[in-house]
C-alpha positions in Angstrom: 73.3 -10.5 -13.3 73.6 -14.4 -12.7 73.3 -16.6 -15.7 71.4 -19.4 -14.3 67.9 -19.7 -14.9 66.8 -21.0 -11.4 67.6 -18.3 -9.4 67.2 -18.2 -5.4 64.6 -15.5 -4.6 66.2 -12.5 -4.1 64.4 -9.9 -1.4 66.3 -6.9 -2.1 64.9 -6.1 -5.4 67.0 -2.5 -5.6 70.0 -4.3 -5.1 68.6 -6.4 -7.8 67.3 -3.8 -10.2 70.6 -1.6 -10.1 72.3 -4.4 -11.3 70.0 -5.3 -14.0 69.9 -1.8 -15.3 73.8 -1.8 -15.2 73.9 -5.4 -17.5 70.5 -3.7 -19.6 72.9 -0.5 -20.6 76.1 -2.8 -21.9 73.8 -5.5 -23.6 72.1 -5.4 -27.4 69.8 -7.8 -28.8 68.8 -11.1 -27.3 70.6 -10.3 -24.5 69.1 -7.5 -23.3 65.5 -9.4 -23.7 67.0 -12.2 -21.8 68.1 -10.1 -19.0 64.8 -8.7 -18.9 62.9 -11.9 -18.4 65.4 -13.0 -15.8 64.8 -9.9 -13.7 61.2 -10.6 -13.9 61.5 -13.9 -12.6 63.4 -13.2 -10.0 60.6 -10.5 -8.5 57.8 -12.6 -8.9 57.4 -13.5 -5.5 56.9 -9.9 -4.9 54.3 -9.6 -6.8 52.7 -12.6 -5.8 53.0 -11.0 -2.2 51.3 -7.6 -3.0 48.4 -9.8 -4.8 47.9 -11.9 -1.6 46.9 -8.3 -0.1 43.7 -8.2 -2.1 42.3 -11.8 -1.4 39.1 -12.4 0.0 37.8 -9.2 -2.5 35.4 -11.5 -4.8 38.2 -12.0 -7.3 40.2 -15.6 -7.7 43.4 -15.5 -6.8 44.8 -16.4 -9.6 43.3 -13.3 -11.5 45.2 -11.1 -9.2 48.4 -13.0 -9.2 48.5 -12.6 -13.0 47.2 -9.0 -12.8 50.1 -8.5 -10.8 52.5 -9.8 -12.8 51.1 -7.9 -15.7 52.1 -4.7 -13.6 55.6 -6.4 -12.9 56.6 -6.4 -16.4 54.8 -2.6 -16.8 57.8 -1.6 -13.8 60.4 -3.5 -15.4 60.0 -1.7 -19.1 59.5 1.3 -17.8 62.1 1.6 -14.9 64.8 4.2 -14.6 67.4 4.0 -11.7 67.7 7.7 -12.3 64.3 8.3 -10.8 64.6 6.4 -7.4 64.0 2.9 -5.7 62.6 0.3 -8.0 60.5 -1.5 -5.0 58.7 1.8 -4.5 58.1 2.3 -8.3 57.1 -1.4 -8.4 54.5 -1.3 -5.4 52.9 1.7 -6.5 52.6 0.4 -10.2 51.4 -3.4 -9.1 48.8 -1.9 -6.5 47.5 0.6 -8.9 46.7 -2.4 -11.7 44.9 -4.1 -9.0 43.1 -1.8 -8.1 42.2 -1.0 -12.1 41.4 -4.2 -12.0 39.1 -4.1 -9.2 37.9 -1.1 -11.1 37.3 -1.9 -14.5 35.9 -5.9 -14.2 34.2 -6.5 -10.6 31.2 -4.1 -11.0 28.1 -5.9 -12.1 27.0 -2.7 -14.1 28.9 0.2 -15.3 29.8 2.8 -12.4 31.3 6.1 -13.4 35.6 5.9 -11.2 34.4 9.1 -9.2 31.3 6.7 -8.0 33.2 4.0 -7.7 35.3 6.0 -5.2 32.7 7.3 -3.4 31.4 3.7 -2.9 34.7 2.9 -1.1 34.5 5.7 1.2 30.9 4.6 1.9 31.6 1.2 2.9 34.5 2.5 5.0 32.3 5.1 6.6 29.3 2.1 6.8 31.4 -0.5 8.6 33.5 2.4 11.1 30.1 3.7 12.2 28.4 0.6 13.1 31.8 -0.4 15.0 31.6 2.8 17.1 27.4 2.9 17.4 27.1 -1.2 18.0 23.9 -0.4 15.2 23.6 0.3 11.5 24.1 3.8 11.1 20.9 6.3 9.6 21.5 8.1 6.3 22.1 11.4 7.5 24.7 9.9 10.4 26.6 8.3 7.2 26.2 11.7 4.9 28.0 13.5 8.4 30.5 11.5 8.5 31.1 11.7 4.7 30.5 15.1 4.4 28.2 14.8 1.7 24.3 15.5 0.8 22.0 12.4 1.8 21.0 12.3 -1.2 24.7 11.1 -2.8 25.1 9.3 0.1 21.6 7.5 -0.8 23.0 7.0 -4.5 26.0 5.5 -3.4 24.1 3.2 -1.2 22.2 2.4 -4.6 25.7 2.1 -6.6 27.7 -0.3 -3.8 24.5 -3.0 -4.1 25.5 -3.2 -7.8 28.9 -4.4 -7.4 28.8 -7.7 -6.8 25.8 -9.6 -8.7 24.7 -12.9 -9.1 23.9 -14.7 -12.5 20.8 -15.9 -13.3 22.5 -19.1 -14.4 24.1 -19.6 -11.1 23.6 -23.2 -10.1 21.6 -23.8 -6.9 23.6 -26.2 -4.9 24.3 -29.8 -5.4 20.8 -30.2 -7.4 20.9 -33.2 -9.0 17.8 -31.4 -11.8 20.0 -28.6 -12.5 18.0 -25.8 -10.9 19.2 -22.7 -11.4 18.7 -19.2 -9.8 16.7 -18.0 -12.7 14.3 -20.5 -12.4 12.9 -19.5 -8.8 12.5 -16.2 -10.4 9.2 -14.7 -11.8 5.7 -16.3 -12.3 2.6 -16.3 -14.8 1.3 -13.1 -14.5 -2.4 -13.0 -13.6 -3.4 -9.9 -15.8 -2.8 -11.7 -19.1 -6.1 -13.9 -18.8 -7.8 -10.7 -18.7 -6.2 -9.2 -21.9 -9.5 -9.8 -24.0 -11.6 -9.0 -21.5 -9.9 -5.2 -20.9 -9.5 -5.1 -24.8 -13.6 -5.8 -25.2 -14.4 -3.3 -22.8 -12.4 -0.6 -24.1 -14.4 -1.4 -27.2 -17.8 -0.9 -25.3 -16.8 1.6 -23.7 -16.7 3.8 -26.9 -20.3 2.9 -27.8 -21.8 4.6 -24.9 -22.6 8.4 -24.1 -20.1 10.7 -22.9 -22.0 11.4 -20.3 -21.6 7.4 -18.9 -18.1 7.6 -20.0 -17.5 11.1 -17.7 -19.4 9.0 -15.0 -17.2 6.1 -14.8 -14.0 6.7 -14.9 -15.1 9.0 -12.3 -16.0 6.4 -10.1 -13.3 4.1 -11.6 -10.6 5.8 -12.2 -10.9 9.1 -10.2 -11.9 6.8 -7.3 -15.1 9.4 -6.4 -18.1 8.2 -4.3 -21.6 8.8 -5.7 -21.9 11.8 -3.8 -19.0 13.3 -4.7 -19.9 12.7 -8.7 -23.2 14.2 -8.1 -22.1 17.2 -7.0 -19.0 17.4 -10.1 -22.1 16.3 -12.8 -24.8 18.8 -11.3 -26.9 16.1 -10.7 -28.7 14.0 -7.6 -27.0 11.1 -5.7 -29.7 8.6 -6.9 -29.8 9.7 -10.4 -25.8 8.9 -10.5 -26.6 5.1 -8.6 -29.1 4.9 -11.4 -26.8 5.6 -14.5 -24.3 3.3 -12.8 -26.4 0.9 -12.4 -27.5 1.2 -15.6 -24.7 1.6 -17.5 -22.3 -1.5 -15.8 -25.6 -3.5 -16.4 -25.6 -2.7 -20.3 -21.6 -3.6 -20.1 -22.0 -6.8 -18.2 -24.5 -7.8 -20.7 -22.3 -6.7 -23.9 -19.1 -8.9 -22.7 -21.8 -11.9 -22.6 -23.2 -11.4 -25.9 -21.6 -11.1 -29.1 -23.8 -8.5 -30.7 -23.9 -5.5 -27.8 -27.9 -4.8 -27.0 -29.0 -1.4 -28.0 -28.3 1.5 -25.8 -31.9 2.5 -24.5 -30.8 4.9 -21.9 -30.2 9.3 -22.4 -28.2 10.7 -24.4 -27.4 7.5 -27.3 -28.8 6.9 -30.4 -32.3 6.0 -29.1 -33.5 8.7 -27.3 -36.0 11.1 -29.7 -38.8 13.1 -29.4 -41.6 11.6 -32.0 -44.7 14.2 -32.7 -48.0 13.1 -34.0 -51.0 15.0 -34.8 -54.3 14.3 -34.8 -57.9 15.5 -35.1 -57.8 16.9 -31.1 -54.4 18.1 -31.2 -50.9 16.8 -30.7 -49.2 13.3 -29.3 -45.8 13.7 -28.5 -44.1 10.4 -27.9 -40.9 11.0 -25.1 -38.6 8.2 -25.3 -35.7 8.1 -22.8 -34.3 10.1 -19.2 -34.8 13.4 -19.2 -31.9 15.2 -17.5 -30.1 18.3 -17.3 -27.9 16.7 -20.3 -31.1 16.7 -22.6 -33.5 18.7 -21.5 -33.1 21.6 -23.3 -33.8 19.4 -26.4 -37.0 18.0 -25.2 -38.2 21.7 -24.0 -37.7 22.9 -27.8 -39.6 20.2 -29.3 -42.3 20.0 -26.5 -42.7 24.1 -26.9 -43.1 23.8 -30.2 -45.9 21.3 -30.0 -47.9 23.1 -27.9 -47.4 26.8 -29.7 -48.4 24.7 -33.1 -51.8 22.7 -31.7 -54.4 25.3 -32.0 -57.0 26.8 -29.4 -58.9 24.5 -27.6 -56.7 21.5 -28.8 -55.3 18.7 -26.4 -51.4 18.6 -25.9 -50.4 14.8 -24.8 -47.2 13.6 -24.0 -46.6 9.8 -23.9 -43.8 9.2 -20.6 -44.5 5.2 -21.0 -40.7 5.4 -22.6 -39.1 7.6 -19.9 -37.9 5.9 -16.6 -36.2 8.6 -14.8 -37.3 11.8 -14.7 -35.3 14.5 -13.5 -35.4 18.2 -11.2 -34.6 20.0 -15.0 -37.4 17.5 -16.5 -40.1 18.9 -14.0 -38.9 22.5 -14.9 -39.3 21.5 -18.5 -42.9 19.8 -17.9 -43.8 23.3 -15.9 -42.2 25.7 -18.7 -44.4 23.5 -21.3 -47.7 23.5 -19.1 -47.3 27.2 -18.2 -47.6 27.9 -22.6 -50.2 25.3 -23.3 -52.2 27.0 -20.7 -51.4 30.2 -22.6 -52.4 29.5 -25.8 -55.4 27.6 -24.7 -54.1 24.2 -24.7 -55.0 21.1 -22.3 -51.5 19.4 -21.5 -52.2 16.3 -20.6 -49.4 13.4 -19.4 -50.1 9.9 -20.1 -48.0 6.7 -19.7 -46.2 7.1 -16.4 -44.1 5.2 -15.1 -43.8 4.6 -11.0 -41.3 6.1 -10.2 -41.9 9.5 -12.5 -45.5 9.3 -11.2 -44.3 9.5 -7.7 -41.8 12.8 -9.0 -44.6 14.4 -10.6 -46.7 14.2 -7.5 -44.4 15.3 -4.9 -43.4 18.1 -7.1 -46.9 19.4 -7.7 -47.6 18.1 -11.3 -50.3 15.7 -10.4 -53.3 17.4 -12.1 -51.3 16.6 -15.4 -51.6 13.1 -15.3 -54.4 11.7 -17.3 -56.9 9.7 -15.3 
């Protein structure tokens, strides 16, 4: 081994290596490290050379080169002449701690090695088929050529778009205001102005019947048309438009106010059957729709009016409070005339509104309406 410290380069590094592991054996002590570092100076350049290979990959040169030399001093420790040619040992342990490199600190998120390695052989596979088709090549052209599933080749697809990434903080250009890539990202997001709103409503929506509540998110959330509610709810086309109606109305006027209006419609709080009796018989007082939802209800207490008013007796129910009436609410007005009559009793119906005027009519119920 020469003794001066600026050594020529020296190309053949076996010739190089035998005699440093002749010096290595007959040295102790200071000498033996000083050997070493001189032997490690003098193949530099070749591992300089083998880092040069790898340029152009997305990593600074000067990362490799010392990466490199990391795995120069690995070969040097570890080398045995007994074992074969340095130079061999040396480019298979420098290329390897590239690539480890390559491996372990160029992914933008954490890839599993067998991944990784599939990612390679899809970007080979990628760039070989669009050199021999003149086009990008289709998933399941790429998972022939690989020998793989689509989906894998899909996922690898996913994995090699994560290895190089960009950071937020990246400065855009020569921009004198320090724009960065972050800042061209995102916006105000619309939906939290109507935060409160969605909040107040799902309040409001808990006040109303659960027959309302069934009928909207139907419509709203289930995306059905009116017809095709009617025919999940039992009921007619026009009765659902007039609950709709009704019920968005009630809601629109709730957000506005900051007491909610009372709930006049079926089915809440309001609706009741009020009984009066007088000298001539019975007033019944019918506040609310009557539907298929309540009817049974309204049947029972109207029944029992007109079994309790005595012979001769008048039976009147008030409608002034009912603005829909429905096909079960004219089978309950029937069932109730078809007793009265019965047991003697004049059934009378007084108060009616329009539109259950026009119902009773068409269905044959006229001769109950008073006057």
């Amino acid at each position: 081994m020469r003794e001066n410290d600026q050594l020529e380069p020296f190309e053949d590094l076996d010739v190089l290596a035998d005699q440093y592991a002749r010096a290595r054996d007959s040295a102790t002590g200071p000498a033996r490290l000083r050997l070493r570092d001189e032997f490690v100076r003098e193949a530099l350049p070749f591992a300089g050379r083998l880092a040069r290979r790898y340029r152009g990959r997305g990593e600074p040169s000067d990362d490799l080169e010392q990466v490199a030399r990391l795995g120069l001093v690995k070969t040097v420790d570890r080398f045995d002449p007994e074992r074969g040619s340095f130079t061999a040992y040396a480019i298979l342990t420098i290329t390897g701690e590239i690539k480890r490199h390559f491996r372990d600190h160029t992914w933008g998120v954490h890839v599993p090695r067998g991944q990784q390695d599939r990612v390679l052989e899809f970007v080979h596979a990628r760039a070989a088929l669009t050199s021999e088709l003149a086009r990008t090549p289709t998933l399941a052209e790429l998972a022939q050529r690989l020998g793989l599933a689509e989906s894998e080749v899909l996922g690898a697809q996913t994995s090699a778009a994560a290895h190089s990434t960009e950071s937020l903080n990246s400065p855009l250009g020569d921009n004198p205001n320090g724009t960065e890539m972050g800042d061209l990202l995102g916006a105000l997001d619309a939906d939290l102005n109507l935060v409160d709103e969605r909040a107040t409503v799902e309040t409001l929506l808990c006040e109303i019947p659960a027959r309302e509540r069934r009928l909207l998110a139907l419509r709203f959330w289930g995306n059905l048309s009116q017809v095709e509610i009617a025919e999940e709810l039992g009921i007619s086309q026009m009765h659902v438009s007039r609950l709709l109606s009704r019920a968005l109305t009630w809601l629109r006027e709730a957000m506005l106010s900051d007491t909610p209006p009372p709930w006049t419609g079926s089915g809440g709080p309001e609706h009741r059957v009020a009984l009066t009796a007088g000298p001539d018989g019975v007033h019944a007082r019918v506040h609310g729709e009557i539907d298929r939802d309540n009817t049974t209800m309204v049947r029972r207490e109207l029944l029992t009016a007109a079994t309790t008013c005595g012979h001769g007796r008048r039976l009147v129910i008030d409608l002034s409070g009912v603005p829909l009436l429905s096909a079960a609410g004219i089978g309950m007005l029937s069932t109730v005339h078809a007793v009265a009559r019965g047991r003697d009793v004049t059934m009378l119906v007084t108060g009616v509104q329009p539109y259950v005027a026009r119902v009773l009519k068409i269905s044959g119920l006229r001769e109950l309406l008073e006057g």
